[in-house]
NUDRENDO-601816 format. One record per residue (C-alpha): residue number from 1; x, y, z. Coordinates in Angstrom, 1 decimal, padded with zeros to 4 digits, always signed. Layout:
+-----+--------+--------+--------+
|   k |      X |      Y |      Z |
+-----+--------+--------+--------+
| NUM |      X |      Y |      Z |
...
+-----+--------+--------+--------+
end
This chain:
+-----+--------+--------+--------+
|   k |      X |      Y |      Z |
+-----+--------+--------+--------+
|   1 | +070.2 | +117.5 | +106.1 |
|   2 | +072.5 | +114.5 | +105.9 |
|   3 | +069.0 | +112.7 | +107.8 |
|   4 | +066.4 | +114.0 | +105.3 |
|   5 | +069.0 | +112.5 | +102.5 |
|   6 | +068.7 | +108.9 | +104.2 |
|   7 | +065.5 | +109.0 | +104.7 |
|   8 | +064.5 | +109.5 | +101.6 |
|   9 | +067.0 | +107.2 | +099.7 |
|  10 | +065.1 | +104.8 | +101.5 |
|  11 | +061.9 | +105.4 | +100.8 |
|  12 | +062.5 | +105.5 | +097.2 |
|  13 | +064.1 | +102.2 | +097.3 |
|  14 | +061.9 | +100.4 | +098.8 |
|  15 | +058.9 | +102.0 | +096.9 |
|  16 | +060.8 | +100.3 | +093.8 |
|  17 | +062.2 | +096.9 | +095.7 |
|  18 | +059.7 | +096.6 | +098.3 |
|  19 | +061.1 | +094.3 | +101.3 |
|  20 | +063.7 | +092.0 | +100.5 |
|  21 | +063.2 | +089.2 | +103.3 |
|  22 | +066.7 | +089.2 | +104.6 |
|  23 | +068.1 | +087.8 | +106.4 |
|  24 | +068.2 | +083.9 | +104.8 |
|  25 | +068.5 | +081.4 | +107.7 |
|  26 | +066.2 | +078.9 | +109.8 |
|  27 | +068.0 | +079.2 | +113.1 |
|  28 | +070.6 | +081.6 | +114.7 |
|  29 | +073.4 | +079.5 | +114.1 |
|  30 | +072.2 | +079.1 | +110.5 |
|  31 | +072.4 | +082.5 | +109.8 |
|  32 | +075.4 | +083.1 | +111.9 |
|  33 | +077.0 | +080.5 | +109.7 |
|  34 | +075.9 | +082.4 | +106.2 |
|  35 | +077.4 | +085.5 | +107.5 |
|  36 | +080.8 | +083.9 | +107.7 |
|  37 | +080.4 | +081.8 | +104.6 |
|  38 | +079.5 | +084.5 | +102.2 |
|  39 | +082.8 | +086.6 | +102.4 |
|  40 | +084.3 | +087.2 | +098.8 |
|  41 | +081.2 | +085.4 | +097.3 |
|  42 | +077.3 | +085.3 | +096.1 |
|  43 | +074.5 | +084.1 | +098.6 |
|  44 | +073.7 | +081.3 | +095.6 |
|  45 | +077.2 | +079.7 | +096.8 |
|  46 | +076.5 | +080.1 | +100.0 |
|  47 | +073.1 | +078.3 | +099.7 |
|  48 | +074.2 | +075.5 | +098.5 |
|  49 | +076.9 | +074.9 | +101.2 |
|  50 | +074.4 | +075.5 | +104.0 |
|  51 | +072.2 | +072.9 | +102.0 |
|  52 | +074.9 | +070.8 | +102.2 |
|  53 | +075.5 | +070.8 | +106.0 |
|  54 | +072.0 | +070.5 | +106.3 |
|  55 | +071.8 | +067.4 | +104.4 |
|  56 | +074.5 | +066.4 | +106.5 |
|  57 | +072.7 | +066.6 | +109.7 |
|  58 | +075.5 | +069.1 | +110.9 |
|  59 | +074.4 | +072.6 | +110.8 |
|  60 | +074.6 | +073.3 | +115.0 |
|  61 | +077.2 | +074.7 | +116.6 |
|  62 | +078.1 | +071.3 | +118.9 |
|  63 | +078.0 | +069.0 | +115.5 |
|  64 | +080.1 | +071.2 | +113.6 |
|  65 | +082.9 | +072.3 | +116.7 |
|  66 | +083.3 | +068.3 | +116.9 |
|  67 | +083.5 | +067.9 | +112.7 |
|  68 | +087.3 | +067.1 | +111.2 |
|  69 | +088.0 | +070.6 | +109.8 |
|  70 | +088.7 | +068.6 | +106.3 |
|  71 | +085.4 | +067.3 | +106.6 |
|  72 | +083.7 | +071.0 | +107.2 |
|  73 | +085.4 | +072.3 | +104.6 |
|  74 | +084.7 | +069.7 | +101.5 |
|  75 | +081.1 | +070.3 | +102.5 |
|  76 | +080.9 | +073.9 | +102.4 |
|  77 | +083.3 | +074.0 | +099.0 |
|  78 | +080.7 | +075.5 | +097.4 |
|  79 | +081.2 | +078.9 | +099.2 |
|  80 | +084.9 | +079.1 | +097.5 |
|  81 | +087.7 | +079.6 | +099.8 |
|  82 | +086.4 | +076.9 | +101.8 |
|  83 | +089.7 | +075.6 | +103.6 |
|  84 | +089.8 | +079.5 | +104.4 |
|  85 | +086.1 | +079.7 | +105.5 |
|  86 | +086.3 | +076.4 | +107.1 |
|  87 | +089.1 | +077.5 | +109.7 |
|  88 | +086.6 | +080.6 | +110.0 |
|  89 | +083.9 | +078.6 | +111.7 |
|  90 | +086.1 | +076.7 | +113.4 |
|  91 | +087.7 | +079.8 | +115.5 |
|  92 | +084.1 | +081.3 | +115.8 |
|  93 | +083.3 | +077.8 | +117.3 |
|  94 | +086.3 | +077.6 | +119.6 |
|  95 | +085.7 | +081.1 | +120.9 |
|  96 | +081.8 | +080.0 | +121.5 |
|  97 | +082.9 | +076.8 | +123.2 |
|  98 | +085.6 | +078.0 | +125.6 |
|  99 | +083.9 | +081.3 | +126.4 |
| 100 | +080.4 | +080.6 | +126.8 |
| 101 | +079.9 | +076.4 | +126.5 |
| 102 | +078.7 | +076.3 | +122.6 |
| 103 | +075.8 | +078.4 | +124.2 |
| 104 | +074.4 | +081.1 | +121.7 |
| 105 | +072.0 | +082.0 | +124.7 |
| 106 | +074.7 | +083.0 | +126.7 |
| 107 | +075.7 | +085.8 | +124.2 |
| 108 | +072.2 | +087.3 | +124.6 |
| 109 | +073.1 | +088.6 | +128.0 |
| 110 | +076.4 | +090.4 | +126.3 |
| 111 | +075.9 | +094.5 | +125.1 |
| 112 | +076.4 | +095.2 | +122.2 |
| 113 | +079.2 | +096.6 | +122.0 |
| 114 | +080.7 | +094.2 | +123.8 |
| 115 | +079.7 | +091.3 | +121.7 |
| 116 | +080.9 | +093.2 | +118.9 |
| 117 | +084.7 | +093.5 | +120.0 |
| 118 | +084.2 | +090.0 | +121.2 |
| 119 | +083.2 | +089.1 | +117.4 |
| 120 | +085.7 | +091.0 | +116.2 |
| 121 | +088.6 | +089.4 | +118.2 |
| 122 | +088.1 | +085.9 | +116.6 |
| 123 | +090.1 | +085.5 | +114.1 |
| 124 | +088.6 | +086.0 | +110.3 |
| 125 | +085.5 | +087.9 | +111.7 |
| 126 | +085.7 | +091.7 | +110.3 |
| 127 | +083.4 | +094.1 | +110.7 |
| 128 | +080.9 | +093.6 | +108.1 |
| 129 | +080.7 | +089.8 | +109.1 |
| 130 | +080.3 | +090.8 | +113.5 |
| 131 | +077.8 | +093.6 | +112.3 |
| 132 | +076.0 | +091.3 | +110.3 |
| 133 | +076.1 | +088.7 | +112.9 |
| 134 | +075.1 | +091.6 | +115.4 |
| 135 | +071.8 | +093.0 | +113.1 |
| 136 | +070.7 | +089.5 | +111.6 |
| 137 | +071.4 | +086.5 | +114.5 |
| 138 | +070.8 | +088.8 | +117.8 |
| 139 | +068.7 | +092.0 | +116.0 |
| 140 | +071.0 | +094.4 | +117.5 |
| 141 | +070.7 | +097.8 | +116.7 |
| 142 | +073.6 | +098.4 | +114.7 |
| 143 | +073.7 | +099.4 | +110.7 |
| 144 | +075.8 | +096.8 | +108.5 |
| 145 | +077.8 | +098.6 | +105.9 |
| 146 | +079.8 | +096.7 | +102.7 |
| 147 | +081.0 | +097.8 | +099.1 |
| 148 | +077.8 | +098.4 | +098.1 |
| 149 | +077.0 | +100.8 | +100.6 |
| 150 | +080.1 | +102.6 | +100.4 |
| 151 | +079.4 | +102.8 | +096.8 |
| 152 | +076.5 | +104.4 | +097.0 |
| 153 | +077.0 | +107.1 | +099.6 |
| 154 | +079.8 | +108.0 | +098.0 |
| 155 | +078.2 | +108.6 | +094.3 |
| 156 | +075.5 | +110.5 | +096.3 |
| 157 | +077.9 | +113.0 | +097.5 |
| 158 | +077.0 | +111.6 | +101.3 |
| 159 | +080.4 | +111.3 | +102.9 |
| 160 | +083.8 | +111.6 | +101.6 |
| 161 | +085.6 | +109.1 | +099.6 |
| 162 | +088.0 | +107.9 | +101.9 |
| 163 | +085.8 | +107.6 | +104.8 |
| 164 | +086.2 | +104.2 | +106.5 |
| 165 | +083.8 | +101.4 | +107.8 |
| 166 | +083.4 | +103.4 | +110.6 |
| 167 | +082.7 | +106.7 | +109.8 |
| 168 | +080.3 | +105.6 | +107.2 |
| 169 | +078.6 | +103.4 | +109.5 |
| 170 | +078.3 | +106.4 | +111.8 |
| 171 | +076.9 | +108.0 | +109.7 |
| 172 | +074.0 | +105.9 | +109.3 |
| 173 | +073.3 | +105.2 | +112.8 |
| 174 | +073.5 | +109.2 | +114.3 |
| 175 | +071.4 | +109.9 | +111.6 |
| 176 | +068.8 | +107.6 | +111.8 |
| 177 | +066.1 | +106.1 | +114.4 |
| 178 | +067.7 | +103.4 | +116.3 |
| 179 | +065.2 | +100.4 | +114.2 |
| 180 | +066.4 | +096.4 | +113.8 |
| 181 | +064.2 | +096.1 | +111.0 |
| 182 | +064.7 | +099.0 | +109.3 |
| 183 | +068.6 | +098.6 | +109.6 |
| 184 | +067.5 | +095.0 | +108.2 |
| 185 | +065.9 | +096.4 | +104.7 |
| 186 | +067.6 | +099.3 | +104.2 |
| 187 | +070.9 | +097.4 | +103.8 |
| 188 | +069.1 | +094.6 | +101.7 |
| 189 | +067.8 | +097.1 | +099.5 |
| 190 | +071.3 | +099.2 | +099.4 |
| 191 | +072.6 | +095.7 | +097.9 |
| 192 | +069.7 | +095.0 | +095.3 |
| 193 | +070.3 | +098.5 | +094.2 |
| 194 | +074.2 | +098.2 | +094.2 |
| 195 | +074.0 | +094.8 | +092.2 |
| 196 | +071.0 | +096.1 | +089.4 |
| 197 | +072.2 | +099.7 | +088.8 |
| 198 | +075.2 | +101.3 | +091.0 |
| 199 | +077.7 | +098.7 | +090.0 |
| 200 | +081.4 | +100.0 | +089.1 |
| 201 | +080.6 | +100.7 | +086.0 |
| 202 | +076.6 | +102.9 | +086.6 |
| 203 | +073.8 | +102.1 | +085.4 |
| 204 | +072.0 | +104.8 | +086.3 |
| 205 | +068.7 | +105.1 | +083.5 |
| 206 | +065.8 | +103.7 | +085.6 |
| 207 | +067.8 | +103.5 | +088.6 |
| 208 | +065.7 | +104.6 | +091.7 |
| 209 | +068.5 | +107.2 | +093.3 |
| 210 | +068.4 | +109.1 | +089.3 |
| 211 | +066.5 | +111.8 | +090.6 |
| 212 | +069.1 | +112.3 | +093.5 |
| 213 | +071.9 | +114.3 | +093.3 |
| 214 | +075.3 | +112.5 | +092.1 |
| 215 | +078.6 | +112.1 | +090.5 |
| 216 | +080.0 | +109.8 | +088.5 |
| 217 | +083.4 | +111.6 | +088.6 |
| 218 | +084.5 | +109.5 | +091.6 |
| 219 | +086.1 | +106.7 | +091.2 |
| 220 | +084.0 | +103.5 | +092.9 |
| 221 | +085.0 | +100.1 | +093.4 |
+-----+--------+--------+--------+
end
């Protein structure tokens, strides 16, 4: 049942949203970069930091693991918490460099799950940041959950309210096909509908998920 639900939250947002193109990023680093960056903060922000590196000639993994950490973070200010997010890179780049040479190739050869507890061990990478790392930079099959998500699935009456990352990633991925892309757009499209209509406060005239069943007795965050 809980797999006929998913499905067809899907399909109803992207008949509204169509695809949303994500994820933002010219290279693997690039996008492994925006996945640190936009912690506690909009992808605008985040745009103009990357633009910023760019602009800078930087934005590779050898450039900016050699960079003055004060240097990284005035350019990626725009991000907000950048001394924060700037140390952030910086562990992710010393993991890369004295595990695997500054070589993103090398992780290819890692599973996934692997690479994921890897991820996870460098300090400042949580969950939603490895998994997005994981489904966006090396199209892993693995779902990428966040506020909105939670959000959502728990106004729909899908899990429980106090279900964790895990368990609510779980219970995406034993309920639905194994698919990078469609991992890919059904989070994008979880997010455009979390920011338009199921924000704390619900919006829910014209939302795509009216017809579905759902509370509003539960308090969301």
């Amino acid at each position: 049942m809980t797999n006929e639900k998913l499905i067809e939250l899907y399909q109803l947002l992207f008949e509204r949203f169509g695809p949303q193109h994500w994820w933002p990023g010219e290279t693997q680093f690039e996008i492994i970069t925006g996945a640190i960056l936009t912690q506690n903060t909009n992808w605008g922000n985040v745009e103009k930091a990357i633009a910023n590196l760019k602009a800078a000639d930087l934005l590779t993994p050898e450039k900016l693991y050699h960079l003055d950490i004060s240097r990284l973070a005035e350019l990626i200010r725009p991000a907000g918490y950048y001394n924060i997010k700037a140390k952030r890179l910086k562990n992710f780049l010393d993991w890369l460099f004295e595990n695997y040479d500054g070589q993103l190739a090398s992780l290819e050869s890692l599973g996934t799950d692997q690479l994921r507890e890897e991820l996870l061990a460098v300090k400042g990478v949580g969950p939603e940041t490895a998994d997005s790392i994981l489904l966006y930079a090396f199209n892993r099959e693995i779902f990428v959950v966040d506020a909105y998500t939670a959000r959502i699935a728990i106004r729909h009456t899908l899990i429980e309210p106090e279900a964790d990352y895990h368990q609510l990633q779980d219970m995406f991925q034993s309920n639905l096909s194994a698919d990078v892309e469609m991992f890919n757009e059904y989070h994008a499209l979880l997010v455009r509908v979390g920011k338009e209509f199921c924000k704390p406060k619900a919006k829910c005239n014209d939302c795509p998920l009216e017809i579905l069943p759902h509370t509003l007795e539960i308090e969301c965050f």
